[in-house]
Backbone as CSV, one residue per row, in Angstrom:
resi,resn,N_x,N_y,N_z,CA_x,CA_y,CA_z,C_x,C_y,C_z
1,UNK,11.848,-39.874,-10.840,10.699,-39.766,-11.715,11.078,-40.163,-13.134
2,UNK,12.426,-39.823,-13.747,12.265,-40.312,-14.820,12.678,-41.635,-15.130
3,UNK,13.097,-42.211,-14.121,13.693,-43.616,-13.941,12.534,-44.343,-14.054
4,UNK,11.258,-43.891,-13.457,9.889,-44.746,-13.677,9.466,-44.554,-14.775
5,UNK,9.349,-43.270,-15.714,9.088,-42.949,-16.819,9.201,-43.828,-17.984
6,UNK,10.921,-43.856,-17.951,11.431,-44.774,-18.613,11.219,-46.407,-18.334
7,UNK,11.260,-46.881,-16.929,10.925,-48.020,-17.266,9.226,-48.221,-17.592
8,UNK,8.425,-47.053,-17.377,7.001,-47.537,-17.644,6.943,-47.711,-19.404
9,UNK,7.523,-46.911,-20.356,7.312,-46.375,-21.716,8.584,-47.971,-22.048
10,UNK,9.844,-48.601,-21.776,9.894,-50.120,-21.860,9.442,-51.004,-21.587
11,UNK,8.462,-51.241,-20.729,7.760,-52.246,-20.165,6.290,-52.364,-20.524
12,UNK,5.753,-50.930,-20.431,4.054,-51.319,-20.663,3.814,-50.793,-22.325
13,UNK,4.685,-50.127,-22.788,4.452,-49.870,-24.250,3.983,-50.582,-24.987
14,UNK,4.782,-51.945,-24.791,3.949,-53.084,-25.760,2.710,-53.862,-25.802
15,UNK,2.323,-53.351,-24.078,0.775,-54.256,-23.837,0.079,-52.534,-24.012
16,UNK,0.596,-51.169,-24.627,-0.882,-50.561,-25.028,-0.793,-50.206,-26.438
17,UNK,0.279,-51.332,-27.046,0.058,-51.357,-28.662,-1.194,-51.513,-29.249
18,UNK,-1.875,-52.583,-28.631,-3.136,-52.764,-28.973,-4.364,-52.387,-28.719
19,UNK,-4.351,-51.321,-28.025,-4.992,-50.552,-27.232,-6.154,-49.725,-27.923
20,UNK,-7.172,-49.696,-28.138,-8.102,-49.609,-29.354,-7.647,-47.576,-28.784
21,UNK,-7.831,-46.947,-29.753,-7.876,-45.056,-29.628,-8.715,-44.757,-28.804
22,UNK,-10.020,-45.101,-29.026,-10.932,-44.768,-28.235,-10.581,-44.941,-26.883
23,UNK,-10.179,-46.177,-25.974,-10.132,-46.366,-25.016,-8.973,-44.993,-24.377
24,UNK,-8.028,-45.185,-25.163,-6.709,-43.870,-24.882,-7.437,-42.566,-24.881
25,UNK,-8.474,-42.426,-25.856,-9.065,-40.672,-25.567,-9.634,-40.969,-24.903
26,UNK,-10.351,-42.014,-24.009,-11.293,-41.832,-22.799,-10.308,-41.280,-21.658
27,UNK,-9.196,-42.209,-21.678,-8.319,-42.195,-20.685,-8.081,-40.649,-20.351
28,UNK,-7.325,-40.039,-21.426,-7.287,-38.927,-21.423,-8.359,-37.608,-21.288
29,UNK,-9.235,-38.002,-21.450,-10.409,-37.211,-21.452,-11.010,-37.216,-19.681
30,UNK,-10.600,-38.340,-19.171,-11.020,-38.581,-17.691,-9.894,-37.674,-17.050
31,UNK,-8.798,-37.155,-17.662,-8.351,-36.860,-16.408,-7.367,-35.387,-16.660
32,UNK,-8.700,-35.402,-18.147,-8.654,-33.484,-18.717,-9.071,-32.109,-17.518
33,UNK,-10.285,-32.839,-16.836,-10.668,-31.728,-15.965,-10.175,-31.603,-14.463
34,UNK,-8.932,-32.366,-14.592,-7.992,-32.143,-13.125,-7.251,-31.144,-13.579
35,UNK,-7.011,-30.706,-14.958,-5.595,-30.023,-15.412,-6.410,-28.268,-15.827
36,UNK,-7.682,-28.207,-15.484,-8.162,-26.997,-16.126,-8.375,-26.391,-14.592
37,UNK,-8.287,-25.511,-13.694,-8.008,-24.840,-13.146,-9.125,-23.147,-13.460
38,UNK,-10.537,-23.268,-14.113,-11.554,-22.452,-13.783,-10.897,-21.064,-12.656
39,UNK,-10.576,-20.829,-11.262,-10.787,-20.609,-10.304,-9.224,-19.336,-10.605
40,UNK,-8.372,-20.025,-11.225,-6.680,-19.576,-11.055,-6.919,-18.977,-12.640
41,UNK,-7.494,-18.867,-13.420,-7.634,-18.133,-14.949,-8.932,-17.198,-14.397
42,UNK,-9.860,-17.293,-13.769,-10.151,-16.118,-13.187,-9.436,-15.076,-12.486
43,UNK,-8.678,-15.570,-11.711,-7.772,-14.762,-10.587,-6.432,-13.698,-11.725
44,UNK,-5.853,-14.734,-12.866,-4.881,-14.326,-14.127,-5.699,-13.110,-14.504
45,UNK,-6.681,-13.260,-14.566,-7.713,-12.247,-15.909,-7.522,-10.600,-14.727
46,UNK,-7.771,-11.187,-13.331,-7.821,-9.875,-12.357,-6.972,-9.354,-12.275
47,UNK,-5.807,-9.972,-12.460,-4.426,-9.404,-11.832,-3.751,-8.757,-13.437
48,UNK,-3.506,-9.814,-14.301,-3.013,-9.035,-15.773,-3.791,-9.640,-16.686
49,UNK,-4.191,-8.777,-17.626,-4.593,-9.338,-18.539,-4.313,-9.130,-19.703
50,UNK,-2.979,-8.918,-19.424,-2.458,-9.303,-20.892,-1.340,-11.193,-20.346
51,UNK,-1.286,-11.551,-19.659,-0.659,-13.012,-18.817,-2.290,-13.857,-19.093
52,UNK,-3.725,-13.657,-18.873,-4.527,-14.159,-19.310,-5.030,-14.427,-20.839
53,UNK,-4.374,-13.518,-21.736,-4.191,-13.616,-22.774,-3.750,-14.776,-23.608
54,UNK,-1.991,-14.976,-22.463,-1.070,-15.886,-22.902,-1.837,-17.778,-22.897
55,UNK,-2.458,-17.329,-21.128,-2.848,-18.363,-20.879,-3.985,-19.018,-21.739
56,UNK,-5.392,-18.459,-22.441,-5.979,-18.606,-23.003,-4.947,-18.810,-24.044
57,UNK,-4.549,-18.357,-24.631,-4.089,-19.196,-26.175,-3.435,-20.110,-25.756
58,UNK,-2.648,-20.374,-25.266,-1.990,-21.550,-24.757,-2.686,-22.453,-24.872
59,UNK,-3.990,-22.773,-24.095,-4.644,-23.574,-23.683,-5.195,-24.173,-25.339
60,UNK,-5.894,-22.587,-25.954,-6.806,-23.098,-27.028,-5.663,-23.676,-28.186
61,UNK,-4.041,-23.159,-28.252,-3.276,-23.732,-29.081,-2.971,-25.408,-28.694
62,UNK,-3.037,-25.448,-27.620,-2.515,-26.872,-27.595,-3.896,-27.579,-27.815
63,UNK,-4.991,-27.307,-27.276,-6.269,-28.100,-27.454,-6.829,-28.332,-29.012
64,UNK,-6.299,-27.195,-29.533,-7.195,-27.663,-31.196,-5.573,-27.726,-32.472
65,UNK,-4.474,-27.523,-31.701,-3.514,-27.689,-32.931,-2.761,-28.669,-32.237
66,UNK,-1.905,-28.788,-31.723,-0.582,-29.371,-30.206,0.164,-28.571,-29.518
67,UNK,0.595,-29.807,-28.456,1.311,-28.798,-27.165,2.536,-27.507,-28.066
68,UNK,3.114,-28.177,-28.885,4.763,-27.204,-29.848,4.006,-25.975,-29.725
69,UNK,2.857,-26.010,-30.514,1.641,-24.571,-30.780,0.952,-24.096,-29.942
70,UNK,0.197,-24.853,-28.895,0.288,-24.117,-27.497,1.234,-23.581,-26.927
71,UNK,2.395,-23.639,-26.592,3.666,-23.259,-26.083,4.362,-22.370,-26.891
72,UNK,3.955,-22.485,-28.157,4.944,-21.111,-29.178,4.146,-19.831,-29.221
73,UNK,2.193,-20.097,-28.662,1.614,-18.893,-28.806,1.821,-18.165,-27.357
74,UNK,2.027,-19.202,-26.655,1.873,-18.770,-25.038,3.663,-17.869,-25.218
């Protein structure tokens, strides 16, 4: 896996230099609601909720500041 990593980030880096933003937040935005998990942050909230806690900030730190700040509140 990181052998592809690396050759994807040498090889295609330079054809998404030009890559208008918009098109990159679509990208990303298409494939935001595979990674949110509704069903398993219900189930967190039943079991502890102080671990649903973590998870909610997590989520809202990385979504409105970055991942460093999601991950330092979690």
């Amino acid at each position: 896996m990181a052998v592809t990593v690396i050759l994807c980030l040498e090889l295609f880096t330079r054809l998404l230099y030009y890559t208008p933003m918009a098109i990159l937040a679509s990208i990303i935005l298409s494939a935001l609601p595979g990674l949110i998990d509704i069903r398993e942050a219900c189930y967190i909230w039943k079991v502890d909720k102080f671990d649903f806690l973590a998870c909610i900030g997590a989520f809202f730190g990385v979504l409105f500041v970055s991942v460093e700040t999601g991950l330092l509140v979690a």
